[in-house]
N, C-alpha and C positions, 0 to 999 in steps of 0.2 A: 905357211898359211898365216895370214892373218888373227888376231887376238880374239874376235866375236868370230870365225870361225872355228879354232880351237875349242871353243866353250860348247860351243853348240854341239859340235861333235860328239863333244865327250857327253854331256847331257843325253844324246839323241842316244849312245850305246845303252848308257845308264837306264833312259826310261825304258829302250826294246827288252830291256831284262828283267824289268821288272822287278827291280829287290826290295827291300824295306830300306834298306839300309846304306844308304853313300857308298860307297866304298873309294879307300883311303887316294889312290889315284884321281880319281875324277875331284876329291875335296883339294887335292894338291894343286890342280891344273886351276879350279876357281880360283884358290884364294889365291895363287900368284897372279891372275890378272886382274883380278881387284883389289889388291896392294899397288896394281899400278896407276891406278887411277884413282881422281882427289873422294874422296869420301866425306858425308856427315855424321856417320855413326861408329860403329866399333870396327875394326878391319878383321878382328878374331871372327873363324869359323872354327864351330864344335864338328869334330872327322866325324863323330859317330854319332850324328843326330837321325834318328826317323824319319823319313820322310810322308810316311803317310802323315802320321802326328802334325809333322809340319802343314799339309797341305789342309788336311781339316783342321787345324788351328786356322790356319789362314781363312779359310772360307767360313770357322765359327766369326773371325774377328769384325770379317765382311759384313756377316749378318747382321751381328750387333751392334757395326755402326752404321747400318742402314738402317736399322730397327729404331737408333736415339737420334738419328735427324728427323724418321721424319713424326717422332713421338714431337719433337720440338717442334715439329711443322704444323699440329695441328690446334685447332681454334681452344684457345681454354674454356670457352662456357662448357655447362655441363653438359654431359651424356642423354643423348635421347632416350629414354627408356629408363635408363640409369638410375641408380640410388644417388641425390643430389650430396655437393660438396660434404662431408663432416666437418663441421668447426666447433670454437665453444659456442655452446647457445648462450644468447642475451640474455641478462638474468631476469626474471620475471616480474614485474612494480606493481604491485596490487594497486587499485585505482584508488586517490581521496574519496573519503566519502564529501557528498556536497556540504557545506556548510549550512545547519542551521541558520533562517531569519535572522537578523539583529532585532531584538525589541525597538519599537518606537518611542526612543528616548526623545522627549521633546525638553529643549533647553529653552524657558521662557521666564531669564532674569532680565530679559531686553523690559519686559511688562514692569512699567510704575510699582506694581505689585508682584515682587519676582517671586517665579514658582518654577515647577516642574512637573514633569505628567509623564508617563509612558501609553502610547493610545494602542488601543486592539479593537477586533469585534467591528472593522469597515471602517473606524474612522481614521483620517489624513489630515494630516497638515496643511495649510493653507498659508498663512503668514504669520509677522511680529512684529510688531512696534510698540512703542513706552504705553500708548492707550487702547492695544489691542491683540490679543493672540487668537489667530483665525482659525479653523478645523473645519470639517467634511464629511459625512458621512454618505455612501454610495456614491462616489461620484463627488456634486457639486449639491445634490438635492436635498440636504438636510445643511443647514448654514449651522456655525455657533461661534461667538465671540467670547473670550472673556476681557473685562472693562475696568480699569481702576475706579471703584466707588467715586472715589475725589474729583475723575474727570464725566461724569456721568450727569446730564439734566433732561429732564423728563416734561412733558408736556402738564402746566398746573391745569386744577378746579375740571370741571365735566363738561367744559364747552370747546371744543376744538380749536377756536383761536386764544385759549389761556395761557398767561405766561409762563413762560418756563422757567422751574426749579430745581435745586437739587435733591437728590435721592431721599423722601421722609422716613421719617424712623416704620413707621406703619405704611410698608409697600404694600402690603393686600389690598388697604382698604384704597389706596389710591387705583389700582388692578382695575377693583369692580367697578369703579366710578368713572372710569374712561369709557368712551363709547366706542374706540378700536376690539373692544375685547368683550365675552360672555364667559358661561360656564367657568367660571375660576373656581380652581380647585387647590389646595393647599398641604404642603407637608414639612413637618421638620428636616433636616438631613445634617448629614456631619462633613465635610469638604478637608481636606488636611487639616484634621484636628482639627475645626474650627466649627461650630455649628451656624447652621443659617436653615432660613426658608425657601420653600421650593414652592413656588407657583405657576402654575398650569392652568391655560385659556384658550379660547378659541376664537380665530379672528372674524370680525363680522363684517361686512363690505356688501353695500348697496349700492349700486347703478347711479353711477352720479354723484358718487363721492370723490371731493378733493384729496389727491395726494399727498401725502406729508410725512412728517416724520412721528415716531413713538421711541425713540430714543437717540440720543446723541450723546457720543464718547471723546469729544475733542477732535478728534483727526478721522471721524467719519459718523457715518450715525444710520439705524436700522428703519427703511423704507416701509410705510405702509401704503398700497394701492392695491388696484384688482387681484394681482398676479397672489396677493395670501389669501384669495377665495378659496376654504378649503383647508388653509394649514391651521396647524396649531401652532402655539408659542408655549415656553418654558422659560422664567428667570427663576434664578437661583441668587439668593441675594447673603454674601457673608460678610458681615461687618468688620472683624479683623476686630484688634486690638485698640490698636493707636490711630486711626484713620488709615490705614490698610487693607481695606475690606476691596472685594472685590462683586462685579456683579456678572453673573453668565447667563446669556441668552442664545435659543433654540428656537429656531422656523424652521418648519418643514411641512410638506404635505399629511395631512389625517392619516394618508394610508400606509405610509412608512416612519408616522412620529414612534408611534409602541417600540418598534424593532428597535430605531436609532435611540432613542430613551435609553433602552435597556441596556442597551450596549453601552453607553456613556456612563451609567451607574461603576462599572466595570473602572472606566479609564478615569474617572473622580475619584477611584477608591485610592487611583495610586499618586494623587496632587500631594505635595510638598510644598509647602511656603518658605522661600528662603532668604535668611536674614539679610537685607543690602550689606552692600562694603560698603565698609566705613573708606571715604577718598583720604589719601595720603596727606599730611601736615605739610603745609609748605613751610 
């Protein structure tokens, strides 16, 4: 008989018997015909191995490598139903707080007359040049300049076509003697350490008056026509030390001068006058 029938045979007795256990003939008849043929693994057969053991080994092996294909088979995202991935959690960044405004540091050494101011209380910035530092309050609706005294002239004598002068020692009395202005009212004030007067008018405008100017600062000057029916004016005039003085002025509507006023007392309180550089020795 042939080799693979030899095997079979003896198998076919072995399993009708049913043992647990090989026995030592039938181990002799395998391994001599699988010593005859090329092999990958070991050629030793144990005579006295279990077979049942053998057989559910083999069908546990089964299981569990059908069990890890097809765990590899299935889609990684997570489980419906499931308690989601465990990882490390991210750690937790407590949010910045927002930052604090900056103060309205206004830098105005550009002014002939250099200063500094921090503004609050609605007013803004506007511009800067040598003869003029421009502010805002609500908007656009309340104007204010401040002027270097030195570049400032003023319309002379109490007839609208009077020539023009510069700044007199006695601004009030020049004030009431224009016919742009009434009600002038007057008060001391202190401006960066410096003291000056505060004067406060109100503009008068009839139907048919010529436009023109009521002050000029060199590189522009404040408009009188229709459109101050209504406002009031405010100069503050500070003489300064050495020709240094500066002069500020306030148009705005009647109905929002108090507010913008009050508030402006605030942002004068924090003017600084600062000593020019001395330019470099060539």
């Amino acid at each position: 008989m042939n080799d693979r029938s030899d095997i079979d045979r003896a198998l076919g007795h072995w399993f009708e018997d049913g043992p647990a256990v090989m026995p030592d003939r039938v181990a002799d008849v395998v391994a001599r015909r699988i010593s005859l043929r090329p092999q990958r693994r070991s050629r030793r057969l144990l005579r006295r191995f279990p077979m049942r053991a053998l057989t559910i080994g083999l069908a546990a092996a089964a299981v569990l490598v059908v069990a890890v294909v097809g765990y590899n088979l299935l889609p990684r995202g997570p489980s419906v139903g499931g308690p989601p991935p465990t990882g490390t959690p991210a750690p937790t960044v407590a949010p910045s707080p927002s930052p604090s405004p900056a103060p309205g540091f206004i830098d105005g050494t550009r002014l002939l007359v250099p200063l500094t101011l921090t503004l609050s209380g609605g007013w803004t910035y506007g511009m800067s040049d040598p003869t003029n530092l421009e502010l805002f309050w609500n908007g656009t609706n309340v104007d204010l300049g401040f002027h270097p005294l030195s570049v400032v002239t003023l319309p002379g004598g109490a007839t609208v076509d009077g020539p023009w002068i510069t700044v007199p020692a006695d601004f009030v009395a020049w004030a009431r003697q224009r016919p742009e202005f009434t009600a002038v009212q007057t008060r001391t004030v202190t401006v960066g350490g410096r003291t000056g007067t505060e004067v406060d008018a109100e503009f008068t405008w009839k139907t048919g008056t010529a436009k023109r100017d009521f002050l000029r600062y060199g590189t522009g000057a404040w408009l009188y026509d229709q459109g101050d029916e209504g406002h009031r004016v405010r100069f503050i005039v500070v003489p300064g030390l050495t020709g240094d003085g500066v002069i500020i002025v306030v148009n705005g509507p009647n109905a929002d001068f108090d507010a913008a006023t009050a508030a402006l007392d605030v942002v004068l309180a924090t003017v600084q006058f600062v000593a020019p550089t001395a330019s470099p020795s060539s």
